[in-house]
N, C-alpha and C positions, 0 to 999 in steps of 0.2 A: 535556840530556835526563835525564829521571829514570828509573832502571830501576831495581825492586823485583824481587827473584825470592822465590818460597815456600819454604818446605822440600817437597824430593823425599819425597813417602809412595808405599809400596808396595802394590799390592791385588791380591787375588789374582781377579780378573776379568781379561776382554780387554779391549783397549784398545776392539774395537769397543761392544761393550756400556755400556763408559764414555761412547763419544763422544755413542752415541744418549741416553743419560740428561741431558748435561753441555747436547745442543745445543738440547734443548727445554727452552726459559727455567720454562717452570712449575715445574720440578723447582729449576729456580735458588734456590728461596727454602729450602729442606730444606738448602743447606749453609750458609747464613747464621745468624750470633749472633741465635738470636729474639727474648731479652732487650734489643736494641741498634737493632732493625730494626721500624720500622712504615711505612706506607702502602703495603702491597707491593700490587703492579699487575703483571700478565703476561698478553703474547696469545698465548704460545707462541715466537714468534720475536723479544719485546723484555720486558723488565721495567722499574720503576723502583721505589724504594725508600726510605724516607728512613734514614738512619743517624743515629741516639740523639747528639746534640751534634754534629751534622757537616750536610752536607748532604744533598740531594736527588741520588740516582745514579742516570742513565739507561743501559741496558744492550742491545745488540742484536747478532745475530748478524751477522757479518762474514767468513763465508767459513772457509778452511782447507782442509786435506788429509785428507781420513777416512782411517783411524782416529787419526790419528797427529798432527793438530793443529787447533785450534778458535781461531778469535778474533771475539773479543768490540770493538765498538769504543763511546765514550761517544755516549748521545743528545743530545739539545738539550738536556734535563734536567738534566744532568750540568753542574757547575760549571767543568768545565775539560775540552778534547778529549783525551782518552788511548785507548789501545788494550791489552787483556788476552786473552794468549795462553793457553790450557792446551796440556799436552804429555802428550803419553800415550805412554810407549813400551813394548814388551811384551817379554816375554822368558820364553818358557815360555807357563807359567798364572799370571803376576805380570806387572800393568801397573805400571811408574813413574811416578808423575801429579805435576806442579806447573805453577804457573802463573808468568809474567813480565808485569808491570806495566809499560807505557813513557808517557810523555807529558812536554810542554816546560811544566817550572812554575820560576814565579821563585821564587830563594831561599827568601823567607819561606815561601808557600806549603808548598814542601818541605820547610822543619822542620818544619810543623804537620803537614802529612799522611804525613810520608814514616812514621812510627812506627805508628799507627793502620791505614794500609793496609798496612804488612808482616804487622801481628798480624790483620788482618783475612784476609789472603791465608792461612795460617797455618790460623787456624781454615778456612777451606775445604778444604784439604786432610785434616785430620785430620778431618772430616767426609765427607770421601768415601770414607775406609778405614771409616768406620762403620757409614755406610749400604750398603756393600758387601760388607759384613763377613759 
């Protein structure tokens, strides 16, 4: 199993306010590299997307615990089946936001994506303290 976790960013929102932003996919495309990302597609409760030398990522909502966790699992689109958690924890008037990456990829695979998708998760995060900001 491959597990990617983000860097934990801090934002001074609720977690509820996050969750609602985070679980309608349209909004999905405001935390992605714009420069990296073309053919974005969203109905609201799926996206897909292509990523700049990589593949086709299909995206759809998959349940969780409001406020306090969201997951995300691959569509048919998606080159391999994984599942992406966000985690919102709150404390005060500061939510703790990152996400965890899980899916079973052979080796190779994993050395090509495993770098690309940490820096990718990465940027999502430091985009949600921005546009929250």
């Amino acid at each position: 199993m491959t597990h990617i976790e983000s860097k934990h960013v801090e934002i001074a929102r609720p977690a509820e306010e996050l969750y609602t932003f985070i679980q309608d996919m349209d909004n999905f495309q405001q935390l992605l590299p714009q420069d990296r990302i073309t053919d974005w597609q969203s109905d609201g409760t799926s996206c897909s997307f292509k990523v700049q030398g990589a593949a086709t990522i299909g995206l759809m909502v998959d349940g969780g615990t409001p406020p306090d966790h969201l997951r995300f699992k691959a569509t048919e689109r998606s080159p391999f089946p994984f599942t992406l958690d966000v985690h919102l924890k709150q404390d005060g008037q500061v939510t703790t936001a990152w996400q965890e990456f899980n899916a079973d990829l052979n080796p190779f695979i994993r050395m090509m994506v495993e770098k690309p998708l940490k820096n990718l998760f990465d940027h999502i995060a430091d985009r949600m303290v921005t546009i929250h900001s």
